[in-house]
C-alpha positions as a Markdown table, in Angstrom:
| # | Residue | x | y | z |
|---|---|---|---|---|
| 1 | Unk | -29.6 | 104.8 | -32.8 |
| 2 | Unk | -29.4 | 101.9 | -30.4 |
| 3 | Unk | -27.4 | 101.9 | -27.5 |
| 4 | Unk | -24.5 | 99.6 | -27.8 |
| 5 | Unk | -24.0 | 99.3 | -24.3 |
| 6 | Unk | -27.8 | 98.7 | -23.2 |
| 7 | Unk | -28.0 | 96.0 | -25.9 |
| 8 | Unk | -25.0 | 94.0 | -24.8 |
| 9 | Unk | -26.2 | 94.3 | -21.5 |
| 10 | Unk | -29.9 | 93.2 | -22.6 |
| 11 | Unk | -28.0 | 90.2 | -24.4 |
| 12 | Unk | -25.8 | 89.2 | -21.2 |
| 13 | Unk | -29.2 | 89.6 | -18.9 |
| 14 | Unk | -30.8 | 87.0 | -21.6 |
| 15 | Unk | -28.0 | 84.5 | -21.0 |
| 16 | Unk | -27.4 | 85.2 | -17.4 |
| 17 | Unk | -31.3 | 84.1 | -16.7 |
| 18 | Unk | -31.1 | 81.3 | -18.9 |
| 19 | Unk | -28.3 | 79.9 | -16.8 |
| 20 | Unk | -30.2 | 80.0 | -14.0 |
| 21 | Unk | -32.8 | 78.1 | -15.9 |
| 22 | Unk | -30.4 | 75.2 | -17.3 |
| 23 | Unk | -29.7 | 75.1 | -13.4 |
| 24 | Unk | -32.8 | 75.0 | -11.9 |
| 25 | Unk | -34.4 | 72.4 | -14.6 |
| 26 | Unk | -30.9 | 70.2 | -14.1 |
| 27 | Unk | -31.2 | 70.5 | -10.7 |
| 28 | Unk | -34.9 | 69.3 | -10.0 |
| 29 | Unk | -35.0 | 66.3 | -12.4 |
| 30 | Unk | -31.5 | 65.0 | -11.6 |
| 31 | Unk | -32.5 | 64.9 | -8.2 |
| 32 | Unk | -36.1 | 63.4 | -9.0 |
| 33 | Unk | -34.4 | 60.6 | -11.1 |
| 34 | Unk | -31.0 | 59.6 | -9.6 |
| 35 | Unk | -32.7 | 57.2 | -7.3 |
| 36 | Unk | -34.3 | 55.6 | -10.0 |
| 37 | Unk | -33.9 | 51.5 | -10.3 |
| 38 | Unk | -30.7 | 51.5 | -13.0 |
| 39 | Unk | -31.0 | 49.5 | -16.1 |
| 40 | Unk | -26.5 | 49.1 | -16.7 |
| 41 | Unk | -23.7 | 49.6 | -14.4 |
| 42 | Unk | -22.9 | 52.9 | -16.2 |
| 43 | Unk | -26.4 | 54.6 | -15.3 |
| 44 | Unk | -25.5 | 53.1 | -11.9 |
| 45 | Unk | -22.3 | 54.8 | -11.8 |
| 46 | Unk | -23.4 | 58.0 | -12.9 |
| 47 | Unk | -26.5 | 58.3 | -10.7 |
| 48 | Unk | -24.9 | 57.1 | -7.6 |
| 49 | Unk | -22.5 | 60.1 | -7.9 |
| 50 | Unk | -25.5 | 62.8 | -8.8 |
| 51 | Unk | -26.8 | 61.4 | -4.9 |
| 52 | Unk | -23.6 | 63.3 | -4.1 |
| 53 | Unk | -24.4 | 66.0 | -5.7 |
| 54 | Unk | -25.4 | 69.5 | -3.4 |
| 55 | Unk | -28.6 | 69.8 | -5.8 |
| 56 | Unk | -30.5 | 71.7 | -2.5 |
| 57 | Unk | -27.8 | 74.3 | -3.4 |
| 58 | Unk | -27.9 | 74.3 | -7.3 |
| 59 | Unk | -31.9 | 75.2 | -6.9 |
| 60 | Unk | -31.5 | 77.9 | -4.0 |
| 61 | Unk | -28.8 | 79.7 | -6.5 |
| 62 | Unk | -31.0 | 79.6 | -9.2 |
| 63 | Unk | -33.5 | 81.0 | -7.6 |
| 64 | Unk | -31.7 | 83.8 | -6.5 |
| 65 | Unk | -30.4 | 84.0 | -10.0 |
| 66 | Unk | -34.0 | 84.9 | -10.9 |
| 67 | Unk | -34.6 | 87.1 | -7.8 |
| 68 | Unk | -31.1 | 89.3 | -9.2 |
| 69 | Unk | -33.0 | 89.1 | -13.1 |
| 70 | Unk | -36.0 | 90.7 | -11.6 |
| 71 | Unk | -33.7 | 92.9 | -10.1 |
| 72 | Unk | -32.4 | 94.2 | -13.3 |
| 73 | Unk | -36.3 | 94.6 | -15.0 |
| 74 | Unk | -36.6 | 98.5 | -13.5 |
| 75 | Unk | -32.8 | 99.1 | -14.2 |
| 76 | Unk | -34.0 | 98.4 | -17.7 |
| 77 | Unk | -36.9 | 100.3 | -17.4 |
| 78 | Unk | -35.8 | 103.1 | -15.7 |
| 79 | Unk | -32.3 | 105.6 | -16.1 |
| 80 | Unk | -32.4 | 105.0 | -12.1 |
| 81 | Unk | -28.6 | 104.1 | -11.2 |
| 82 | Unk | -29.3 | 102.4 | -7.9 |
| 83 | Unk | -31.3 | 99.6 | -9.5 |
| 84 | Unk | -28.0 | 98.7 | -11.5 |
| 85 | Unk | -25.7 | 99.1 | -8.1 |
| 86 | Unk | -28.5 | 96.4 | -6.7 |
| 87 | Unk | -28.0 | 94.0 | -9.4 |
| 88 | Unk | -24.2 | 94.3 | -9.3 |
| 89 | Unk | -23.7 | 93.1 | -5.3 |
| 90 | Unk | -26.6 | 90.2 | -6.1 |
| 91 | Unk | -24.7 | 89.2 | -9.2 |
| 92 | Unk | -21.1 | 89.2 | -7.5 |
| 93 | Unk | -23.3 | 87.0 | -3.9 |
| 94 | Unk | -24.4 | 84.5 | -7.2 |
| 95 | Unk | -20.9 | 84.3 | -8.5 |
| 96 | Unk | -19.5 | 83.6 | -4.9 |
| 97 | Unk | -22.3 | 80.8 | -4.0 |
| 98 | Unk | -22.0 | 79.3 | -7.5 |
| 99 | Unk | -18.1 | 79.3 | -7.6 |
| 100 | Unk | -18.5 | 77.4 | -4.3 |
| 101 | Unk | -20.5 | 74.7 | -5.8 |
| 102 | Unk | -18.0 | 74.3 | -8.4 |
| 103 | Unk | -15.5 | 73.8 | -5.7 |
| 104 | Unk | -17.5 | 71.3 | -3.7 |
| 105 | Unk | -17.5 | 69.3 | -7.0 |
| 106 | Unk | -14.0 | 69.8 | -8.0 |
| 107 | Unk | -13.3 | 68.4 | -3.9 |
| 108 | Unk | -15.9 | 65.0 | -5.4 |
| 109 | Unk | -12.9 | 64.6 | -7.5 |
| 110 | Unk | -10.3 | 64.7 | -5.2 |
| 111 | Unk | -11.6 | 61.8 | -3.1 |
| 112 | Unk | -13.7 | 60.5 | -6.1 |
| 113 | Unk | -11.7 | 56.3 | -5.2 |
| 114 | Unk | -12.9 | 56.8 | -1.5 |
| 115 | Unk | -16.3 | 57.8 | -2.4 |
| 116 | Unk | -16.6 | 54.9 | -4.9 |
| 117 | Unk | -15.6 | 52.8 | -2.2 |
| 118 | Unk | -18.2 | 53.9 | 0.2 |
| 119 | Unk | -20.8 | 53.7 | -2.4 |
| 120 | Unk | -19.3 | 50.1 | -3.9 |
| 121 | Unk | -19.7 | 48.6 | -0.4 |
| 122 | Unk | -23.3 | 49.7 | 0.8 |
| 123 | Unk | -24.9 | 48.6 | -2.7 |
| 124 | Unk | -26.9 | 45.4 | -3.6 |
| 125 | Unk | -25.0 | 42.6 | -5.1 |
| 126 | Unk | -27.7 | 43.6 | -8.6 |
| 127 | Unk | -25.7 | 46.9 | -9.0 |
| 128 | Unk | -22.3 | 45.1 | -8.6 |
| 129 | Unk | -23.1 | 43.2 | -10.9 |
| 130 | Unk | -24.3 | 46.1 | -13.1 |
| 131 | Unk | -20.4 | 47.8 | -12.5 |
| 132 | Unk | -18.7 | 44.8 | -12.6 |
| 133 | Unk | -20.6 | 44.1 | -16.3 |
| 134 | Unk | -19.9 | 47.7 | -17.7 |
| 135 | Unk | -16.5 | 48.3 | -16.4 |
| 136 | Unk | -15.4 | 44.6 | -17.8 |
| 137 | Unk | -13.9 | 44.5 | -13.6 |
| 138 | Unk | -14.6 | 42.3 | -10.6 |
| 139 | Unk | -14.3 | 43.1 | -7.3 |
| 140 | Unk | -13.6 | 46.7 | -5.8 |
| 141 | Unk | -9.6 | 46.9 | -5.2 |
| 142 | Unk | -9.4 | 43.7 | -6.5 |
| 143 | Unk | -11.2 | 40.2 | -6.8 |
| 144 | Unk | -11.1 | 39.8 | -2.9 |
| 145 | Unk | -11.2 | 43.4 | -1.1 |
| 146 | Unk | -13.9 | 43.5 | -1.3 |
| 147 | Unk | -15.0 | 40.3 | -3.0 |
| 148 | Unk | -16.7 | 40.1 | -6.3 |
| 149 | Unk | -20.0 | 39.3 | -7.5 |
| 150 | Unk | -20.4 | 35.9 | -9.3 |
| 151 | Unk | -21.4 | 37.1 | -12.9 |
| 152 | Unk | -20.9 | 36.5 | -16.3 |
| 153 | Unk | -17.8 | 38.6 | -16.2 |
| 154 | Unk | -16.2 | 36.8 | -13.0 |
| 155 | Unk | -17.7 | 33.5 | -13.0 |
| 156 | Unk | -15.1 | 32.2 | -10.9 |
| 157 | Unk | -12.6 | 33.2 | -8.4 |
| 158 | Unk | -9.8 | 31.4 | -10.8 |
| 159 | Unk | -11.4 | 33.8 | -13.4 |
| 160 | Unk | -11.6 | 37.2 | -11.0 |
| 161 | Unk | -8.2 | 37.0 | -10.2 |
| 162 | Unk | -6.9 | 37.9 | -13.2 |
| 163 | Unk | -9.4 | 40.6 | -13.8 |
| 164 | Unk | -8.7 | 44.3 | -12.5 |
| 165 | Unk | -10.5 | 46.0 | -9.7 |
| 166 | Unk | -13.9 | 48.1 | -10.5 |
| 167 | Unk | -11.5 | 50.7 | -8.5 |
| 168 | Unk | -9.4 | 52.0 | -11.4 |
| 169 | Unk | -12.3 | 52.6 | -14.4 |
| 170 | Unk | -14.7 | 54.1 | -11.5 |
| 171 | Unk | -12.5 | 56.6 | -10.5 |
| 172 | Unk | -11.9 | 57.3 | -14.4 |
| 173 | Unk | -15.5 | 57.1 | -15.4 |
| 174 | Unk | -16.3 | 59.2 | -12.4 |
| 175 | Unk | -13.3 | 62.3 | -12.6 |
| 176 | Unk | -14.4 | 62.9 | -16.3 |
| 177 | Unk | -18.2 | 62.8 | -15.6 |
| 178 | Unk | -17.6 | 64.8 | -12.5 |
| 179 | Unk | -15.0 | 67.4 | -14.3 |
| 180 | Unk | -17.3 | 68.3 | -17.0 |
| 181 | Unk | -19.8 | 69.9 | -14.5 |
| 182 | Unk | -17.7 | 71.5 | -12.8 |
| 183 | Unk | -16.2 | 73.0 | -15.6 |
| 184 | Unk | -19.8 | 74.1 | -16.5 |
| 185 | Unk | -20.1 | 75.7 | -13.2 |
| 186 | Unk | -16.9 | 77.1 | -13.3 |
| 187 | Unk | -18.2 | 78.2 | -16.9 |
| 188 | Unk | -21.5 | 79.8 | -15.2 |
| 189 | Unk | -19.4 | 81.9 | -12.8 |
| 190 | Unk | -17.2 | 83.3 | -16.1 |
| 191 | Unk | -20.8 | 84.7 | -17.0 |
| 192 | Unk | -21.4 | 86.3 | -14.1 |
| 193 | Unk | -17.9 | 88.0 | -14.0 |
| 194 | Unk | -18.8 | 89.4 | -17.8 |
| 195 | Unk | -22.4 | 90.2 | -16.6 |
| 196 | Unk | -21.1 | 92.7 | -14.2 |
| 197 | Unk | -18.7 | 94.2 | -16.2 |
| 198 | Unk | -21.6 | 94.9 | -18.4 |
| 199 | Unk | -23.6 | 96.2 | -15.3 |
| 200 | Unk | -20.3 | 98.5 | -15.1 |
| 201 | Unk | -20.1 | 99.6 | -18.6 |
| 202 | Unk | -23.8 | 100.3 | -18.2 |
| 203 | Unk | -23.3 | 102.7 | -14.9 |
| 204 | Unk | -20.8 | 105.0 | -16.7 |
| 205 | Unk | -22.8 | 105.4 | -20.1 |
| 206 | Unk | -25.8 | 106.2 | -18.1 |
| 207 | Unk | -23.5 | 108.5 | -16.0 |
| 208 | Unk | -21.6 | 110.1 | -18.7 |
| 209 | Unk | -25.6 | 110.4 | -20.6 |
| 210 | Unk | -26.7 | 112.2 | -17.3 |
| 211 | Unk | -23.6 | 114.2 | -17.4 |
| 212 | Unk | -24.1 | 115.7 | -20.2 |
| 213 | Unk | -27.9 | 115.9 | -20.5 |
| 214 | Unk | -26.9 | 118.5 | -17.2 |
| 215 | Unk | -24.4 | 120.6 | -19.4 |
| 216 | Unk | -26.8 | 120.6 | -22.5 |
| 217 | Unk | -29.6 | 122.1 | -19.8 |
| 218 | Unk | -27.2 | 124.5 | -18.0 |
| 219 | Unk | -26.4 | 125.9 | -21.8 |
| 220 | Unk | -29.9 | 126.0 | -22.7 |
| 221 | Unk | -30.8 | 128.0 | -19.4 |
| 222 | Unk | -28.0 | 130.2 | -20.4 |
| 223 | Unk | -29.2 | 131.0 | -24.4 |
| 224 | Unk | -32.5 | 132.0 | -22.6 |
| 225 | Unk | -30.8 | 135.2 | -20.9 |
């Protein structure tokens, strides 16, 4: 008969590694492609924010994520409690760093107009342009603080005045891009609180096993007499 227990934790152990994968593989080519040249003032948007993004700390988590699924390879193979008590205190360190990473994001958002107006000012008049084109917007605040970008979409100042500031669809554009990985971190850490409940379950079925695997051998040494 198979184990219920050992195959939902088998199944969680599956999933839990696979996070770390999604995490790993986001992280690297994120980080290898946000500095890209953009092509529209969307991709400009969006990859201007990943340069915010703590990506240094998205790979070290998931390679400790693998470090805790090796961890959890002899509790498999093995009726050896300790391994289990191992992979418990790794998972709940992982949970900690990767509910901090959430939060660091969730912060993005908080400030996400002052970090759009840091970024708006120190970029090329090109990716202005590109913004300014996408979010149908001219100017930062407004048309003159900090002045807009001569384009097809403010050809004039007569023209940018009555346009809204890039500020407002930014901060938009960037709270529900931004939200949506958080959430998925936030998401990541729900998996780690199910994985060690698993790793819980796990401990007293292999406990109660041992338990009585020592009364069915103290009865056996007793029918001998």
């Amino acid at each position: 008969m198979v184990n219920k227990v050992l195959a939902a934790f088998i199944g969680i152990d599956g999933l839990f590694v696979s996070m770390g994968a999604i995490m790993l593989g986001f992280s690297i080519i994120v980080q290898q492609t946000c500095f890209n040249a953009p092509t529209d003032g969307n991709e400009a948007a969006r990859d201007l924010l990943y340069q915010k993004f703590p990506f240094t700390a998205g790979i070290v988590n998931a390679v400790f994520i693998f470090v805790t699924f090796v961890a959890t390879i002899p509790a498999l193979a093995t009726n050896n409690r300790s391994w289990l008590k191992l992979a418990a205190y790794l998972v709940v360190i992982d949970a900690i760093f990767t509910l901090g990473i959430g939060v660091n994001l969730w912060i993005l958002t908080l400030k996400m107009k002052e970090e759009f107006h840091q970024i708006w000012i120190t970029q090329s008049s090109d990716i202005q342009d590109m913004m300014q084109t996408a979010f149908n917007c001219c100017g930062f605040f407004n048309s003159s603080s900090p002045a807009f970008v001569t384009d097809t979409t403010c050809p004039s100042p007569a023209a940018a005045a009555l346009m809204r500031g890039c500020s407002t669809p930014l901060n938009s554009f960037g709270n529900t891009f931004v939200d949506n990985i958080f959430t998925a971190m936030f998401g990541m850490v729900g998996i780690d609180t199910v994985f060690i409940m698993a790793i819980a379950c796990l401990l007293k079925d292999r406990k109660e096993r041992e338990r009585f695997r020592y009364i069915d051998e103290k009865s056996g040494a007793r029918g001998t007499f």
